[in-house]
Every structure is written in C-alpha cells, then in structure tokens.
PDB file of N, CA, C and O in Angstrom:
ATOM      1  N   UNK A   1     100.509  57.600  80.814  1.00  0.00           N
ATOM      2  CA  UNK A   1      99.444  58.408  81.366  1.00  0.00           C
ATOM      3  C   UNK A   1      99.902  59.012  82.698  1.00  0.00           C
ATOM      4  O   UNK A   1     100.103  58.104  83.504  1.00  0.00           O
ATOM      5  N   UNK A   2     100.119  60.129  83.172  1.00  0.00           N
ATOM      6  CA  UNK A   2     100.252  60.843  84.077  1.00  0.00           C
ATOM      7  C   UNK A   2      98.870  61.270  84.997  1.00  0.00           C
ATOM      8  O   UNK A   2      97.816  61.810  84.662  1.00  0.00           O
ATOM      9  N   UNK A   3      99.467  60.682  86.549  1.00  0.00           N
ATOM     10  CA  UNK A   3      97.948  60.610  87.560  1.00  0.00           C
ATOM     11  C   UNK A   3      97.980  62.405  87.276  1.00  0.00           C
ATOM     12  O   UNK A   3      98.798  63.271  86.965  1.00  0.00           O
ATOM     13  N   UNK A   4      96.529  62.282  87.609  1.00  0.00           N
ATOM     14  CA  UNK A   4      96.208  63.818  87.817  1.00  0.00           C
ATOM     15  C   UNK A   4      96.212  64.668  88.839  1.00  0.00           C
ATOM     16  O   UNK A   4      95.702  65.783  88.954  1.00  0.00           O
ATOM     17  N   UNK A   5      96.787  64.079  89.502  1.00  0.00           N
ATOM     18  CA  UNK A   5      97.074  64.750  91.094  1.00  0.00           C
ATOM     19  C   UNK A   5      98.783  64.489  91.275  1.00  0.00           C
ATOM     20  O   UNK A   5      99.048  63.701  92.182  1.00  0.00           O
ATOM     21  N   UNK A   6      99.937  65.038  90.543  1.00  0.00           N
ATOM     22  CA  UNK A   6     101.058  64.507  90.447  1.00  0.00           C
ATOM     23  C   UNK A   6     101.356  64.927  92.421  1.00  0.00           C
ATOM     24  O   UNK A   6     100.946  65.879  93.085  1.00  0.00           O
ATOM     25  N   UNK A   7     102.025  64.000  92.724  1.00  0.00           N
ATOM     26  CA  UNK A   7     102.810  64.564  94.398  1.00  0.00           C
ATOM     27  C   UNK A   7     103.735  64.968  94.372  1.00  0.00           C
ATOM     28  O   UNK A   7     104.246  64.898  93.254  1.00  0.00           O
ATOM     29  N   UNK A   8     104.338  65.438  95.131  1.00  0.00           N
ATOM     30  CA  UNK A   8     106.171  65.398  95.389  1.00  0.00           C
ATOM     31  C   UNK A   8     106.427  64.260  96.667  1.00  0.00           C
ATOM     32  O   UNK A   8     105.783  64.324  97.714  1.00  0.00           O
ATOM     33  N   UNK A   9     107.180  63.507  96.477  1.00  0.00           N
ATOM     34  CA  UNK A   9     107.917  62.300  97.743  1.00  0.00           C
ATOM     35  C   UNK A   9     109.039  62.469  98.137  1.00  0.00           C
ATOM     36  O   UNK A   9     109.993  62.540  97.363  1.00  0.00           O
ATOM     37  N   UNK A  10     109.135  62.558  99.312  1.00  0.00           N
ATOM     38  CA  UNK A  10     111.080  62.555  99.945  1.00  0.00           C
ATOM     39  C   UNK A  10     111.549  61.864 100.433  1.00  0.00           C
ATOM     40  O   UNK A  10     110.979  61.018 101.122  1.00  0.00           O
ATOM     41  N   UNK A  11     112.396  61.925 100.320  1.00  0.00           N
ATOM     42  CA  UNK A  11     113.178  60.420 100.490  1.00  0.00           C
ATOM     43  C   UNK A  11     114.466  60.923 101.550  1.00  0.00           C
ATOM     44  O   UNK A  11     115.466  61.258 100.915  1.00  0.00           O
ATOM     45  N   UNK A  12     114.617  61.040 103.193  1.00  0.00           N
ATOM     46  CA  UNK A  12     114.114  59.862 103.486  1.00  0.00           C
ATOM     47  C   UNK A  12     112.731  60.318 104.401  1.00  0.00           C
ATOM     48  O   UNK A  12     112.307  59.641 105.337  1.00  0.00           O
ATOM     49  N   UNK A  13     112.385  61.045 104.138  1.00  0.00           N
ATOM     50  CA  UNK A  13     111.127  61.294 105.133  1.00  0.00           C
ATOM     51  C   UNK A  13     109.804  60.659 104.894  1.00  0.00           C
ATOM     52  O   UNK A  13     109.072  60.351 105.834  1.00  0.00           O
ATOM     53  N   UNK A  14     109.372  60.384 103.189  1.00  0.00           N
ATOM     54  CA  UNK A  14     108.242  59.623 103.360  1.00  0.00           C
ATOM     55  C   UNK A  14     108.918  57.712 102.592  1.00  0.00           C
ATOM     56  O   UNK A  14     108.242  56.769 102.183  1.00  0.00           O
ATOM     57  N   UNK A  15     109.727  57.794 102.650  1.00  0.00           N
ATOM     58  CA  UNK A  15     110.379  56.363 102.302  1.00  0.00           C
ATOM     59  C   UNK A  15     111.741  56.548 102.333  1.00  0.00           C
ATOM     60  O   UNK A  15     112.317  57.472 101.760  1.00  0.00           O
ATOM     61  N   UNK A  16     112.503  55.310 103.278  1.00  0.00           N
ATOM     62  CA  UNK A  16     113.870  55.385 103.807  1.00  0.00           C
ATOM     63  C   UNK A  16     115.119  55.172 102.252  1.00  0.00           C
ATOM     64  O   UNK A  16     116.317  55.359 102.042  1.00  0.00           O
ATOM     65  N   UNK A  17     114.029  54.732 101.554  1.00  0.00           N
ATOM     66  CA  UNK A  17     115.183  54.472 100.328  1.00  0.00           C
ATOM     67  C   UNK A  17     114.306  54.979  98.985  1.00  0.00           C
ATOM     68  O   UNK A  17     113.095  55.172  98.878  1.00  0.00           O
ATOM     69  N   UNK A  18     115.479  55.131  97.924  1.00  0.00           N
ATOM     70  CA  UNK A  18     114.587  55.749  96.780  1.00  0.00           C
ATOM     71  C   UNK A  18     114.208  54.430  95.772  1.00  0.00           C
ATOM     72  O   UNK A  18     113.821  54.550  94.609  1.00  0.00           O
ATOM     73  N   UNK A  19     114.362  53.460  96.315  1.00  0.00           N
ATOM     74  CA  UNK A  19     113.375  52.348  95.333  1.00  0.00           C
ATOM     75  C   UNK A  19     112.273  52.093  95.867  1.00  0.00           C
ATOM     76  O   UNK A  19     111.567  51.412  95.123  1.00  0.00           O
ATOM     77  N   UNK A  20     111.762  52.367  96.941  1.00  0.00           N
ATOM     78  CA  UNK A  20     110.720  52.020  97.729  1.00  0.00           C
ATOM     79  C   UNK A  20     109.487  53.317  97.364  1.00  0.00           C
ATOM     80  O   UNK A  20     108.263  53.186  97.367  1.00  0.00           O
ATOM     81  N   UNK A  21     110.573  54.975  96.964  1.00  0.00           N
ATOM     82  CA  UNK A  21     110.030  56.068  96.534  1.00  0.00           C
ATOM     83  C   UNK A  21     109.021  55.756  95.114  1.00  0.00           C
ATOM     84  O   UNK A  21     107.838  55.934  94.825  1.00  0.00           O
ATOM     85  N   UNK A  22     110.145  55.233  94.495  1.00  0.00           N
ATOM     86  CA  UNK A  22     109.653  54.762  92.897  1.00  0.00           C
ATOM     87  C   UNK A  22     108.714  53.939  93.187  1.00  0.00           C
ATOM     88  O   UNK A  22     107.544  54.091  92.836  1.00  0.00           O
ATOM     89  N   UNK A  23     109.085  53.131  93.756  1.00  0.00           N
ATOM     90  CA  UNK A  23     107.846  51.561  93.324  1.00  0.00           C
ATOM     91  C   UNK A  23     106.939  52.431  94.115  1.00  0.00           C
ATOM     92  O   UNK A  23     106.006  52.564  93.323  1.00  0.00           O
ATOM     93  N   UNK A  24     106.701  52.940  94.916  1.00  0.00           N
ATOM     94  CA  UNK A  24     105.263  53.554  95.741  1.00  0.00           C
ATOM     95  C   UNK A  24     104.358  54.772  94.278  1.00  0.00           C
ATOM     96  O   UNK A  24     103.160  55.047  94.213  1.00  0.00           O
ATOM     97  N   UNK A  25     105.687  55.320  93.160  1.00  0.00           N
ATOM     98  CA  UNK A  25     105.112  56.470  93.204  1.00  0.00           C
ATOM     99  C   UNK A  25     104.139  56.654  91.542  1.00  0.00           C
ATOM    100  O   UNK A  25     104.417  55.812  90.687  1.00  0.00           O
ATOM    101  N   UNK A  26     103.415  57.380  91.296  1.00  0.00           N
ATOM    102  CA  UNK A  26     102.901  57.417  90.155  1.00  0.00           C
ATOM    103  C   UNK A  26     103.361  58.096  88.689  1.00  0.00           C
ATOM    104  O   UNK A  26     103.839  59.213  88.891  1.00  0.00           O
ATOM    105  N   UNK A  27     103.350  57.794  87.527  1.00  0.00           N
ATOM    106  CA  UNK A  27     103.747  58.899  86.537  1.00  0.00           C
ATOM    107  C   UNK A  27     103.403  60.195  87.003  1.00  0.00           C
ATOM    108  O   UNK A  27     102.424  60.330  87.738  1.00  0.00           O
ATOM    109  N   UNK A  28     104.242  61.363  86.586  1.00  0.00           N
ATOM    110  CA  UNK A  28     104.044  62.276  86.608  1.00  0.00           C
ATOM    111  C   UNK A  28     104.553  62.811  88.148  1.00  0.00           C
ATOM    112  O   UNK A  28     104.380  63.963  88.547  1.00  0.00           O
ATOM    113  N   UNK A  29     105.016  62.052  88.692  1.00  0.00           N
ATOM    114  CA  UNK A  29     105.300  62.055  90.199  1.00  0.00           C
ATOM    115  C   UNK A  29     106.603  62.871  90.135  1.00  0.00           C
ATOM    116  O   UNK A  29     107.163  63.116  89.067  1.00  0.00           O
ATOM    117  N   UNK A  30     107.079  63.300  91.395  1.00  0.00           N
ATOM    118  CA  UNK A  30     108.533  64.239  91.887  1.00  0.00           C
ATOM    119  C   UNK A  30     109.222  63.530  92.996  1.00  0.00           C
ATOM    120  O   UNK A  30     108.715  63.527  94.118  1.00  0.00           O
ATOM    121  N   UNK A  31     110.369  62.914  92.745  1.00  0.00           N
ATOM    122  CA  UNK A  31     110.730  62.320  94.104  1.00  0.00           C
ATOM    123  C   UNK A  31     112.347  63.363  94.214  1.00  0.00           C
ATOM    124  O   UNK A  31     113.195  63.514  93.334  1.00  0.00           O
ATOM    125  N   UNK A  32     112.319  63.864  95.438  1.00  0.00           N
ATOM    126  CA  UNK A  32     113.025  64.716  96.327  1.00  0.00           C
ATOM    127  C   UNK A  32     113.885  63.721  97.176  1.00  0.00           C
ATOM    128  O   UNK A  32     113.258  62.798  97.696  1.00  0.00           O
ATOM    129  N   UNK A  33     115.422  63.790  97.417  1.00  0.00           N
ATOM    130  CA  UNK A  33     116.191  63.134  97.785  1.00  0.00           C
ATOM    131  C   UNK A  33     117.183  64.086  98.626  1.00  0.00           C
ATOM    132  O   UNK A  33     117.879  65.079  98.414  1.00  0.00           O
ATOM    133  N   UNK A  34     116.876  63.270  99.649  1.00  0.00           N
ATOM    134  CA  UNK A  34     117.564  64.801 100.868  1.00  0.00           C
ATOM    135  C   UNK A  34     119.259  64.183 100.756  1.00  0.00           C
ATOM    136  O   UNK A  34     119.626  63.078 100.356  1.00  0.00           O
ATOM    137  N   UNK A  35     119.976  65.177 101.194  1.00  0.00           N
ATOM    138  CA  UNK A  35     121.192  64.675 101.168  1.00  0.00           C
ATOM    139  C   UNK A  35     121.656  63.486 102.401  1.00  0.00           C
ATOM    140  O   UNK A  35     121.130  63.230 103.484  1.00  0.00           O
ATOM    141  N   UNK A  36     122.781  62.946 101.768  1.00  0.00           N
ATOM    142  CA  UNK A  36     123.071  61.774 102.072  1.00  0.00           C
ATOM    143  C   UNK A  36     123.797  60.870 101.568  1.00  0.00           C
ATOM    144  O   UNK A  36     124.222  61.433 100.559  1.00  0.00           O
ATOM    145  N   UNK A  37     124.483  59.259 101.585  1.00  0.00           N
ATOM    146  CA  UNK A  37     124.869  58.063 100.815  1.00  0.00           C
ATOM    147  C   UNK A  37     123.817  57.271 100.784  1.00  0.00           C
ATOM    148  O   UNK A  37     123.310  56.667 101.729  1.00  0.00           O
ATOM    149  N   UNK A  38     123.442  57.289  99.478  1.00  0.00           N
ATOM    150  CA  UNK A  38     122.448  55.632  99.437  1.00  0.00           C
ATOM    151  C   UNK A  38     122.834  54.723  99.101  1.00  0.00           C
ATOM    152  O   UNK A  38     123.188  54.818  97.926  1.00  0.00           O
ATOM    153  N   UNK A  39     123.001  53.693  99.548  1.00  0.00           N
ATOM    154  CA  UNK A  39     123.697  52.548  99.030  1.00  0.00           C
ATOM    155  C   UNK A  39     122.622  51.455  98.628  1.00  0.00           C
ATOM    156  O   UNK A  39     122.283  50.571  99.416  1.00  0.00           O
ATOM    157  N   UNK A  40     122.077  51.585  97.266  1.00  0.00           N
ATOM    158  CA  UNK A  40     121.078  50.850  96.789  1.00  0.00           C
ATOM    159  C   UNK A  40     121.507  50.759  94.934  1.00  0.00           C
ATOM    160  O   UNK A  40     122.370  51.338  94.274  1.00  0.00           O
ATOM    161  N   UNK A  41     120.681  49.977  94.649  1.00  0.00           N
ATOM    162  CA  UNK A  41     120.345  49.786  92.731  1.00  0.00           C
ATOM    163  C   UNK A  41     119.169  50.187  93.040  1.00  0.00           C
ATOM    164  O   UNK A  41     118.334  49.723  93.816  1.00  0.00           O
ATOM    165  N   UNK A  42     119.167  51.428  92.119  1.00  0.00           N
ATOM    166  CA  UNK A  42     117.450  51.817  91.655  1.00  0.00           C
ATOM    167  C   UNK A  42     117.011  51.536  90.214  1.00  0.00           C
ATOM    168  O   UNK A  42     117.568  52.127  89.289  1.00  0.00           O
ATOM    169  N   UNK A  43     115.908  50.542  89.971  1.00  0.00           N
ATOM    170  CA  UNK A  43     115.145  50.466  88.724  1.00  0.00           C
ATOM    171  C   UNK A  43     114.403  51.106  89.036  1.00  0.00           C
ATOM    172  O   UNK A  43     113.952  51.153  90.181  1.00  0.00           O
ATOM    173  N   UNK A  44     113.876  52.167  87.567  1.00  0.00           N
ATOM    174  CA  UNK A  44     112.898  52.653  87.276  1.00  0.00           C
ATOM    175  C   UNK A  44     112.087  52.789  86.221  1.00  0.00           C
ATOM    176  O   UNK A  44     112.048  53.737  85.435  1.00  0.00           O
ATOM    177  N   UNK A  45     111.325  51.639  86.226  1.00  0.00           N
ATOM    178  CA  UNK A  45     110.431  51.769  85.218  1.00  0.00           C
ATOM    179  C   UNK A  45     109.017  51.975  85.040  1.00  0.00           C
ATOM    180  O   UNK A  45     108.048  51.312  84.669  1.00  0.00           O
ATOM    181  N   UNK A  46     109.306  53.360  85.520  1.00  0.00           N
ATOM    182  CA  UNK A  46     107.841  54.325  85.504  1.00  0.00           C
ATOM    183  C   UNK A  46     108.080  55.506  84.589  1.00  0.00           C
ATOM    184  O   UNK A  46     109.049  56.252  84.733  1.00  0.00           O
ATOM    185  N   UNK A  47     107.206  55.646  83.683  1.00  0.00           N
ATOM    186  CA  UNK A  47     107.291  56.790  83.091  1.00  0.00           C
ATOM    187  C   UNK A  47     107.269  57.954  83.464  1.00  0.00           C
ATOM    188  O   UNK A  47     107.480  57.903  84.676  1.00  0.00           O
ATOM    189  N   UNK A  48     107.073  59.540  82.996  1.00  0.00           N
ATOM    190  CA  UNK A  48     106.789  60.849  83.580  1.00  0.00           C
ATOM    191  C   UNK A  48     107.609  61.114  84.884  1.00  0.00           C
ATOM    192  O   UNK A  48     107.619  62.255  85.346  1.00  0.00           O
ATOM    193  N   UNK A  49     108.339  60.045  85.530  1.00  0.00           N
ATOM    194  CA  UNK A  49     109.124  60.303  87.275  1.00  0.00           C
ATOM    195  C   UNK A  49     110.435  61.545  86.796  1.00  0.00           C
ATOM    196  O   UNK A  49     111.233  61.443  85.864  1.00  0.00           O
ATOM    197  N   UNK A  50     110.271  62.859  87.953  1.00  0.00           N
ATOM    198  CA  UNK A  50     111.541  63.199  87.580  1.00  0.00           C
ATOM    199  C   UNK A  50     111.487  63.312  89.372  1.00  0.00           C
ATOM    200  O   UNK A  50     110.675  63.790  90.164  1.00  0.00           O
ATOM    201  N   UNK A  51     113.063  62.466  89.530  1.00  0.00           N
ATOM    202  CA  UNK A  51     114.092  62.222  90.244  1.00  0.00           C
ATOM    203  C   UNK A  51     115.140  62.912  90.472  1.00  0.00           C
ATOM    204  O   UNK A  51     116.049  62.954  89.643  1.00  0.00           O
ATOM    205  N   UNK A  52     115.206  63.737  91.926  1.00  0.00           N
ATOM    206  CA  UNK A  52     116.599  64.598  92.362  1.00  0.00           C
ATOM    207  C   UNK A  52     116.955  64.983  93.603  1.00  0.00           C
ATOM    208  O   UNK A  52     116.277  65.192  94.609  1.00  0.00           O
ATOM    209  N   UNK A  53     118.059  65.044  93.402  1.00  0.00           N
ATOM    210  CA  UNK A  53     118.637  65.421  95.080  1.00  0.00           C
ATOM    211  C   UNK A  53     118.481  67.295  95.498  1.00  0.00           C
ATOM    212  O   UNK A  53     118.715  68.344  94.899  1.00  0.00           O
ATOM    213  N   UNK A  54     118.011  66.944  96.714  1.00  0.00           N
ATOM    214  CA  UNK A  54     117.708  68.470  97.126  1.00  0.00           C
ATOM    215  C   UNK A  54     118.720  69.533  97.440  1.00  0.00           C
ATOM    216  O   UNK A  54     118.528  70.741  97.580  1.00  0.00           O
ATOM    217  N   UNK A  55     119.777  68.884  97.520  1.00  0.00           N
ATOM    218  CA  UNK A  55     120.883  70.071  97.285  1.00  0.00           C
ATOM    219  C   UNK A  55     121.756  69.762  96.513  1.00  0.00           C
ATOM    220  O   UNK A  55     122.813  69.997  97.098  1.00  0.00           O
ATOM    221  N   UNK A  56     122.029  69.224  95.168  1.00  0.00           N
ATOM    222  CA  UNK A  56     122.932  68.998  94.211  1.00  0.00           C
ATOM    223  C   UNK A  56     123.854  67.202  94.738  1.00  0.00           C
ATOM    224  O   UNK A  56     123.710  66.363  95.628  1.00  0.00           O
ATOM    225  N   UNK A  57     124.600  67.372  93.752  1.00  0.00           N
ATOM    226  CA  UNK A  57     125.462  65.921  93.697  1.00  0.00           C
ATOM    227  C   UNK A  57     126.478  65.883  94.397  1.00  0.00           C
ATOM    228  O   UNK A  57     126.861  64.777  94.778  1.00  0.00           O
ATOM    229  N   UNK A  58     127.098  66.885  94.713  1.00  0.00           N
ATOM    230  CA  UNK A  58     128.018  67.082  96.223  1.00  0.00           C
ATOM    231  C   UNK A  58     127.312  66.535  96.969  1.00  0.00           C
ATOM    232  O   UNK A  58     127.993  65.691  97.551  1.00  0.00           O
ATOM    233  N   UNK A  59     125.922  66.508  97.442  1.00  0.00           N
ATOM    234  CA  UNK A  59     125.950  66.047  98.972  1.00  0.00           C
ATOM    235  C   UNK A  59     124.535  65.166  99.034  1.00  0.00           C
ATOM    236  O   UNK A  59     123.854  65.328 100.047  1.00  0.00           O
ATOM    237  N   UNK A  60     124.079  64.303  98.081  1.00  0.00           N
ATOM    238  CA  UNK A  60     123.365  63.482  97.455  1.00  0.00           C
ATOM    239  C   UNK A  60     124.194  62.047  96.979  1.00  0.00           C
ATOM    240  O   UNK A  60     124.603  62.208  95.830  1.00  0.00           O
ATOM    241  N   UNK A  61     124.453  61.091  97.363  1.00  0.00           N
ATOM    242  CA  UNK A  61     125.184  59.834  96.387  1.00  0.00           C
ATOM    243  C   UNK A  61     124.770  58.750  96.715  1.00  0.00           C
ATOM    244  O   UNK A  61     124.501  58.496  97.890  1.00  0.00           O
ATOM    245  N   UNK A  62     124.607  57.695  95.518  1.00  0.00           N
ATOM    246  CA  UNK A  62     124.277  56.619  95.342  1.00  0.00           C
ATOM    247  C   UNK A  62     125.092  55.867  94.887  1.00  0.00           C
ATOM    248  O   UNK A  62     125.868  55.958  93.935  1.00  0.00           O
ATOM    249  N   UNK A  63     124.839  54.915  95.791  1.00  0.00           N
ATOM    250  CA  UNK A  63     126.307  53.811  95.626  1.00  0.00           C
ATOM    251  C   UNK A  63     125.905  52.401  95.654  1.00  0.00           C
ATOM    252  O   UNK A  63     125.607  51.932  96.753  1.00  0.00           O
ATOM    253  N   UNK A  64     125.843  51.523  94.431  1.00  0.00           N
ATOM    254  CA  UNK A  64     125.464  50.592  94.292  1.00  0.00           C
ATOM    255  C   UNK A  64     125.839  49.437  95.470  1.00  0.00           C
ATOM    256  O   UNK A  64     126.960  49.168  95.902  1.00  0.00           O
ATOM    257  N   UNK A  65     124.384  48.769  95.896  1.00  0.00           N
ATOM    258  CA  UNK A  65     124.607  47.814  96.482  1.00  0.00           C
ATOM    259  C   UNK A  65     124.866  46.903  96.184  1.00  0.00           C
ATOM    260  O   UNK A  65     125.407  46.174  97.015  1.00  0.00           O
ATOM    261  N   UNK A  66     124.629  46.398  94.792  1.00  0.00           N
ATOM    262  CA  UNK A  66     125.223  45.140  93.968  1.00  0.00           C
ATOM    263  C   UNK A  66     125.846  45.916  92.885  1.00  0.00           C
ATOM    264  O   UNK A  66     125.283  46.639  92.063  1.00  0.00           O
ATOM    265  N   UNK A  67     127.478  45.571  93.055  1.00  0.00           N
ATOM    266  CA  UNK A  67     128.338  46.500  91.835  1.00  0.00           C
ATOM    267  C   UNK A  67     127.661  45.519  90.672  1.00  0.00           C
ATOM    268  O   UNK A  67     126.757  46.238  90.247  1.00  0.00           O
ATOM    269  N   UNK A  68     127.621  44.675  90.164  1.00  0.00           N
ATOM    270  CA  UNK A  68     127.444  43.948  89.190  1.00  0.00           C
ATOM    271  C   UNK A  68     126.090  44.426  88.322  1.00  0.00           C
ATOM    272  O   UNK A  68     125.710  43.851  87.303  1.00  0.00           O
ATOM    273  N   UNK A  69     125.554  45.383  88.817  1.00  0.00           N
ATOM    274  CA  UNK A  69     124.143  45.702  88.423  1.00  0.00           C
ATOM    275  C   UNK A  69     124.491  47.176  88.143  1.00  0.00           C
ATOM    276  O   UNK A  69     125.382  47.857  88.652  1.00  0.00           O
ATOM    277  N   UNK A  70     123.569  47.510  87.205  1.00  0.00           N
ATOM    278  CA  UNK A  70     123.755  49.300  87.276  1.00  0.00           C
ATOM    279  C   UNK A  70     123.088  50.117  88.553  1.00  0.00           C
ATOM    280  O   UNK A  70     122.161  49.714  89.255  1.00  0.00           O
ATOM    281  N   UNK A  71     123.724  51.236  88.657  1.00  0.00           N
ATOM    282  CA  UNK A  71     123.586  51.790  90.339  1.00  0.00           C
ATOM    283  C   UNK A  71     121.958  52.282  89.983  1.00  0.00           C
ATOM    284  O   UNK A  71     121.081  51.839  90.724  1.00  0.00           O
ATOM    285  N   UNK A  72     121.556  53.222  88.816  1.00  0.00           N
ATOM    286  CA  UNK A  72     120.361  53.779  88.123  1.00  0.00           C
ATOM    287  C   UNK A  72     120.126  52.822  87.034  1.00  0.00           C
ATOM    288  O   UNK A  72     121.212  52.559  86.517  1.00  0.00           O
ATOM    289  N   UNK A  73     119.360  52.322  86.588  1.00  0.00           N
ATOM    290  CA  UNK A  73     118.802  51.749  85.460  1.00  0.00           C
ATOM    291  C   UNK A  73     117.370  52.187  85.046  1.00  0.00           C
ATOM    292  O   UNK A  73     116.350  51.628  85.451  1.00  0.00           O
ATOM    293  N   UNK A  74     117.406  53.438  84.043  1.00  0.00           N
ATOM    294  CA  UNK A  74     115.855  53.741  83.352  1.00  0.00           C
ATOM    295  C   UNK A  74     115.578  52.821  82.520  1.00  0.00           C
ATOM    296  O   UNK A  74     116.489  52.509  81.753  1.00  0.00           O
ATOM    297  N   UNK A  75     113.982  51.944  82.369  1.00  0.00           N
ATOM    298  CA  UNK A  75     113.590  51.511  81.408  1.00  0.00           C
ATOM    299  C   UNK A  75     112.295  51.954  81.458  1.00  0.00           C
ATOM    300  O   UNK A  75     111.348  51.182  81.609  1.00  0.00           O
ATOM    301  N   UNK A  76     112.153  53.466  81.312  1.00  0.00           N
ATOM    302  CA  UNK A  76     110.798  53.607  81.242  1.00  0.00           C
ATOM    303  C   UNK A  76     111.105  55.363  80.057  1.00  0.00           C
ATOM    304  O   UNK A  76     112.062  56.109  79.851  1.00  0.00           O
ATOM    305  N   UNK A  77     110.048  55.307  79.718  1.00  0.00           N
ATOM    306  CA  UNK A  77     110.158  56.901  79.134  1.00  0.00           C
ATOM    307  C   UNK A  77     109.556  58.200  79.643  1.00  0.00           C
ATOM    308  O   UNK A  77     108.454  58.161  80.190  1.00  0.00           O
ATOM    309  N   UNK A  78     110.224  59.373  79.496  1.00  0.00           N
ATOM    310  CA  UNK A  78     110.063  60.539  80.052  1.00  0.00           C
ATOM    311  C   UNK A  78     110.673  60.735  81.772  1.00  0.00           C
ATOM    312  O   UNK A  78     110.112  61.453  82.599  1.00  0.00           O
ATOM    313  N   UNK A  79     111.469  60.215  81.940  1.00  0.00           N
ATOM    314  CA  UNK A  79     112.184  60.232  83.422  1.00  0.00           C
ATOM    315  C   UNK A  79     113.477  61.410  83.502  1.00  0.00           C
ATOM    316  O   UNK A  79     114.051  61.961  82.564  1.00  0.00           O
ATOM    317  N   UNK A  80     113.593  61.492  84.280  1.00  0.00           N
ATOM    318  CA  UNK A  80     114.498  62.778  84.596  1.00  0.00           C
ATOM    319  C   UNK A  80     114.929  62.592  85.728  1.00  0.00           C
ATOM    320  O   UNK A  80     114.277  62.490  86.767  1.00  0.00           O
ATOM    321  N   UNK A  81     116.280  62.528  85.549  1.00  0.00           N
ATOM    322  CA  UNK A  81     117.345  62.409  87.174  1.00  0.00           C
ATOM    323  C   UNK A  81     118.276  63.011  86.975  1.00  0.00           C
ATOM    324  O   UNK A  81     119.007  62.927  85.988  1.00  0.00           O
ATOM    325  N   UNK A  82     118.422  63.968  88.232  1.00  0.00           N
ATOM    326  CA  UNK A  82     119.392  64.375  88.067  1.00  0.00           C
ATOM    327  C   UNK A  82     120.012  65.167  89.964  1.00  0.00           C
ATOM    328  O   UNK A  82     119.485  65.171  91.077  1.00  0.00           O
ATOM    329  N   UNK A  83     120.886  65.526  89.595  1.00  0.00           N
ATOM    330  CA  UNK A  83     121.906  66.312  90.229  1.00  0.00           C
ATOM    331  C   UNK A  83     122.491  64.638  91.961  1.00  0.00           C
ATOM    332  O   UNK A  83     122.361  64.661  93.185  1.00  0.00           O
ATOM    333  N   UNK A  84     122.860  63.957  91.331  1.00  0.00           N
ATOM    334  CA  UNK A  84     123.324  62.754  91.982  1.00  0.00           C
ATOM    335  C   UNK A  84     124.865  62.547  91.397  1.00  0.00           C
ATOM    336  O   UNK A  84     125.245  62.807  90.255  1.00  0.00           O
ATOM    337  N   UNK A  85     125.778  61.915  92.678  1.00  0.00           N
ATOM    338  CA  UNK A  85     127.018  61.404  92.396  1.00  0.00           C
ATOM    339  C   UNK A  85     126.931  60.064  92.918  1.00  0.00           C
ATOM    340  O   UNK A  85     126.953  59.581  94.050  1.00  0.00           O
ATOM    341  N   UNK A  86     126.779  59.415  91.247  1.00  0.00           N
ATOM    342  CA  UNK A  86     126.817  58.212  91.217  1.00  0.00           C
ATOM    343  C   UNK A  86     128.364  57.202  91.199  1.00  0.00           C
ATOM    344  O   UNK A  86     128.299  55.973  91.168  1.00  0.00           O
TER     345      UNK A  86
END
C-alpha cells in the first residue's frame, strides 16, 4: 500500500545516513542521496521506495560497513535503486 502523500527525503540533510532514510520512510516514498562515501549496509524492506543518488554513481558510493553482509540488500517489492557505486 503506498501512503498517499508520497515525500521526497535527503540524505544527508533530513537523515545523516540512508538506513535511518529507509527505516523513517513510507511506501511510495523518494529518498535523494547527495553526493558523497557512505559507509553503511542498507536493508530495505519497504515496498514502493525508489532510492538514488543526486548526481549519478561517480560521486554517490556506498561502502559496506560490515563486508560480510551485503552493502544493499532488497527484501521488499517494487524498490528501485539506482545510480550508486557500490
């Protein structure tokens, strides 16, 4: 189910990291990722989220904080990520 008021969120201006973006945000939601290194594991298991960096994968990257884990892990449906160098 997608809220009916979808937002857009940025990251890092309204949350310093993009798991904190996700877990805050609703289906149907837009999370905006300013350029930068993130050094985090993001789960996402929210449906409808599409996820991206605001100026492409050159100057956007995520870099796992626990290698042993995947850096992105979707377990949700209808998600969309993109333009990141993972």
């Amino acid at each position: 189910m997608i809220a009916p008021s979808p937002k857009t969120i940025y990251v890092p201006d309204n949350y310093s990291t993009i798991q904190q973006a996700v877990n805050s945000a609703s289906p149907g939601d837009t999370i905006i990722v300013k350029d930068g290194t993130y050094i985090e594991n993001v789960y996402i298991d929210k449906p409808y989220l599409t996820i991206g960096s605001k100026n492409g994968s050159t100057n956007c990257i995520v870099q796992a904080a626990d290698s042993s884990n995947p850096v992105i892990e979707v377990t949700a449906s209808f998600v969309r990520v993109t333009g990141f160098t993972v």
